[in-house]
N, C-alpha and C positions, 0 to 999 in steps of 0.2 A: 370514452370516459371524459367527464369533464372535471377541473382543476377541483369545484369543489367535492368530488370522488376520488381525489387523489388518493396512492396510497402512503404511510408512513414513514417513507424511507426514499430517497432519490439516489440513484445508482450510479455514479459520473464516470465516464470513459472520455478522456481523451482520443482524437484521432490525426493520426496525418499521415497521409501517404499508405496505408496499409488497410482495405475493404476485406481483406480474406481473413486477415489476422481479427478485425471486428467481429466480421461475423460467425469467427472459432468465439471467441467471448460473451456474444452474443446469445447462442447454442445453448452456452454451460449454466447460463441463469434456469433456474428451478422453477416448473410451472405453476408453482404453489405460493413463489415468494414474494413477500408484501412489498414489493418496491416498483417506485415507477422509474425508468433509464431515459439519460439525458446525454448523448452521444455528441460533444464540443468537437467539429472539426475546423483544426488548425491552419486553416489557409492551404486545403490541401489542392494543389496541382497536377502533381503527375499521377493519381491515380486516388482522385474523389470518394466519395460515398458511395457507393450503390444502393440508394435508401429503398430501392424493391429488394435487392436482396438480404438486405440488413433485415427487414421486414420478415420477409418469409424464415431467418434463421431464428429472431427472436419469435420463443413459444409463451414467454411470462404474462400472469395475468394484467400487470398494470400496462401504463401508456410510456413507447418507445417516443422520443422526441430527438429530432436534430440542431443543431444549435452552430450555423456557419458563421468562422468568422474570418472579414474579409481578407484578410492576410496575416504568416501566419507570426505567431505572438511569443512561440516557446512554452515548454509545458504549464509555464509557472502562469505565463496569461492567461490560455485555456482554461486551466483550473479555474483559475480566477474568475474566470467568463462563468464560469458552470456555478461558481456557488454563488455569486449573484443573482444569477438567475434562478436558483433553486432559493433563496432569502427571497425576493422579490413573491415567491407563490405560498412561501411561510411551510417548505416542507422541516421538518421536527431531524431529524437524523439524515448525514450525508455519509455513504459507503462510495466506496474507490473501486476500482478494475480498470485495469489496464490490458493494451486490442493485445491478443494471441497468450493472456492469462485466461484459466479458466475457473471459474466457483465451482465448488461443491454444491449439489443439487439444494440445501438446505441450510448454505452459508448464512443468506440476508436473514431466517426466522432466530438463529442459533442468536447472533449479535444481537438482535432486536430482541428476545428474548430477556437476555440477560441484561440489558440496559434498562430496561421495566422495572426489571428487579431491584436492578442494582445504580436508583437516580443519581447519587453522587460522584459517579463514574460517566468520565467528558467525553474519553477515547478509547475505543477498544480496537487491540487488533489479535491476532493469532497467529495459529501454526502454517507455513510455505512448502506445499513438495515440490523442489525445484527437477526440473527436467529438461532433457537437451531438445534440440529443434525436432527429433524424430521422437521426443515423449518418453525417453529413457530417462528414469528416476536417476540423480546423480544423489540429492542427501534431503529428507528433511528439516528445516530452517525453524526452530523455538526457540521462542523469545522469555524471559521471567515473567509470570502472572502475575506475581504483585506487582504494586503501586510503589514501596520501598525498592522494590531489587529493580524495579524498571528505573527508578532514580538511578541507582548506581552504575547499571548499566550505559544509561543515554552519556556520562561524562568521559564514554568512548567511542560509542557510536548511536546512534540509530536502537530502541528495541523493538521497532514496529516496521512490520512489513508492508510498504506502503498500498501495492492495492488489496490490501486483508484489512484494511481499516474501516471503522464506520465511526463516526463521531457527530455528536451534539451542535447543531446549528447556533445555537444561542451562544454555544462558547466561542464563537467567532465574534462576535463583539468585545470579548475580554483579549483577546489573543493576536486578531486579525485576519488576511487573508496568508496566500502561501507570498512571502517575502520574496523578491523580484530581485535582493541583493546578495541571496546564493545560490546560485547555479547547478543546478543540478544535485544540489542539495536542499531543495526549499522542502520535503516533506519532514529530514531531521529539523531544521528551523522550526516549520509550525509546530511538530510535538512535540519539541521542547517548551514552546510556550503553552501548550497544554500540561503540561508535567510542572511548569513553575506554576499553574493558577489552578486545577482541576485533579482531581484523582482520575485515574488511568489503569487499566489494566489488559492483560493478553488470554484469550483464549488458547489451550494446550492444544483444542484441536486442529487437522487441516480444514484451512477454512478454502486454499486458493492453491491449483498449480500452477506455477511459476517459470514461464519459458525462461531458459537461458540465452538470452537473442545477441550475441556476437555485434550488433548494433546499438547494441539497447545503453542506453545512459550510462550506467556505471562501467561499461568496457571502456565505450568509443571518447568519453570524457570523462574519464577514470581522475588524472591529473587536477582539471577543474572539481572534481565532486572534492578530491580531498582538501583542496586550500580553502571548498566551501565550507568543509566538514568542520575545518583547524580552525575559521573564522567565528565558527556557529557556540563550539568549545571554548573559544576566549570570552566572545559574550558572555556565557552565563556559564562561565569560574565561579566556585565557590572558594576560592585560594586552597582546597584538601588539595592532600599529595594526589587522591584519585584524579582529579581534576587534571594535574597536570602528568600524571601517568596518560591519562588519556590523549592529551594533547603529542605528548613524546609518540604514543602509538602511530598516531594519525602522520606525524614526521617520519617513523620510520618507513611507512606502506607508502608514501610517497618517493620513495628510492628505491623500494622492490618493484621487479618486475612480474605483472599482475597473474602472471601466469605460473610462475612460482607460488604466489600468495591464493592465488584460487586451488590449487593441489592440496597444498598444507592445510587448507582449513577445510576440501571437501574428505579429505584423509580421514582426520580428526571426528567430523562426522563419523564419517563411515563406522569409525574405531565407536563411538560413543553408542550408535544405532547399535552396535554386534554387542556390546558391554549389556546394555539395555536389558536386549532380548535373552540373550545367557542368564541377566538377573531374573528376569520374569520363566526361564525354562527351569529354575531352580526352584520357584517360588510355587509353584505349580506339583513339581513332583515333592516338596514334606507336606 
């Protein structure tokens, strides 16, 4: 397939160090979805690409592509590296996956759909079923649908699940790329600047499972993500008390131990999932 056959959506995966984990990710793209994947590996070393086997796991109609770069950069450069690169070929909408997440068969057409619909909307993300390394459901992750509740939400954290996002290429001119001066928090950064310039909304449904990887960013620089977090929050204060409620959160989760604070809020879940379903077993039998 050539560039000018592309298709409408560019699929960006970061990679480094993890080929088994890509090509679980890989795998879970839907052979129907309108998107072509752009796989940035990060200067990986100890255990490269396997671009045969990348190959043979991806079944999607569009074009799998590699994108090395020579050393490696942090996720926040890769990105970087990828949406330049996908600007440079004028693809229209850029969606996220990260290696050993996996899409629902019919994620990329659901967001692509409703962005059609709905042009005045920059960013969309959805619903997360997070699961542990052996694929056991620990809670569903939903974020507010509107564009209102998602404001009030972001002045504490994050409402968007970062690889469940697909967003508007053109709004990267307003906004920019993902910010290299928070760490580990550069996806709250960029959608916050989508939130101050763009409407925004979440899909209710699961769009992505979500490995919970003992590794993975928010564990292993747990510390770093939140002073990102606290920094990203003073930015764009609006002086409300929310504002600074949020900020105090973000102070407090920085003095809990993450293990504690992961129980309490997969609890909570759990509690809201069983509420849920009792409402819907009730609504069912009048």
């Amino acid at each position: 397939m050539t560039d000018t056959a592309r298709q409408p959506v560019l699929l960006l995966i970061p990679h480094y160090n993890n080929p088994q984990a890509l090509n679980d990710s890989l795998a879970s793209i839907g052979a129907d979805e309108p998107c072509d994947v752009l796989v940035v590996d990060d200067g990986s070393t100890r255990s490269p690409i396997d671009e045969a086997g990348a190959r043979a796991a991806y079944r999607g109609r569009g074009v799998l592509r590699f994108l090395p770069l020579p050393q490696n950069k942090g996720i926040e450069g890769a990105l970087n590296a990828g949406l330049q690169w996908a600007q440079s070929r004028g693809y229209e909408f850029i969606a996220r996956l990260d290696c050993g997440d996996l899409n629902v068969s019919d994620r990329i057409q659901r967001q692509l759909s409703f962005l059609e619909q709905h042009p005045e909307v920059y960013l969309l993300g959805g619903a997360a079923r997070f699961v542990d390394q052996q694929g056991v459901e620990q809670f569903v992750l939903r974020h507010p649908e509107r564009h209102e509740d998602i404001v009030k939400t972001m002045r504490k954290n994050s409402a968007f699940v970062h690889p469940a996002v697909m967003y508007r290429s053109a709004g990267l001119a307003t906004t920019g790329l993902y910010p290299l001066d928070a760490p580990a928090a550069e996806d709250y950064a960029l959608f916050y600047a989508f939130v101050r310039h763009f409407r925004v909304a979440n899909l209710p449904e699961v769009l992505i499972h979500y490995e919970l990887d003992p590794g993975g960013i928010s564990l292993s620089k747990r510390q770093k993500q939140l002073a990102s977090r606290l920094k990203v929050q003073q930015a764009n204060s609006d002086g409300s008390l929310a504002a600074l409620t949020g900020r105090l959160r973000t102070r407090a989760l920085m003095v809990l131990p993450y293990g504690l604070v992961f129980r309490l809020k997969s609890a909570l879940r759990r509690k809201g999932k069983t509420q849920r379903s009792d409402a819907e077993t009730q609504r069912e039998k009048q």
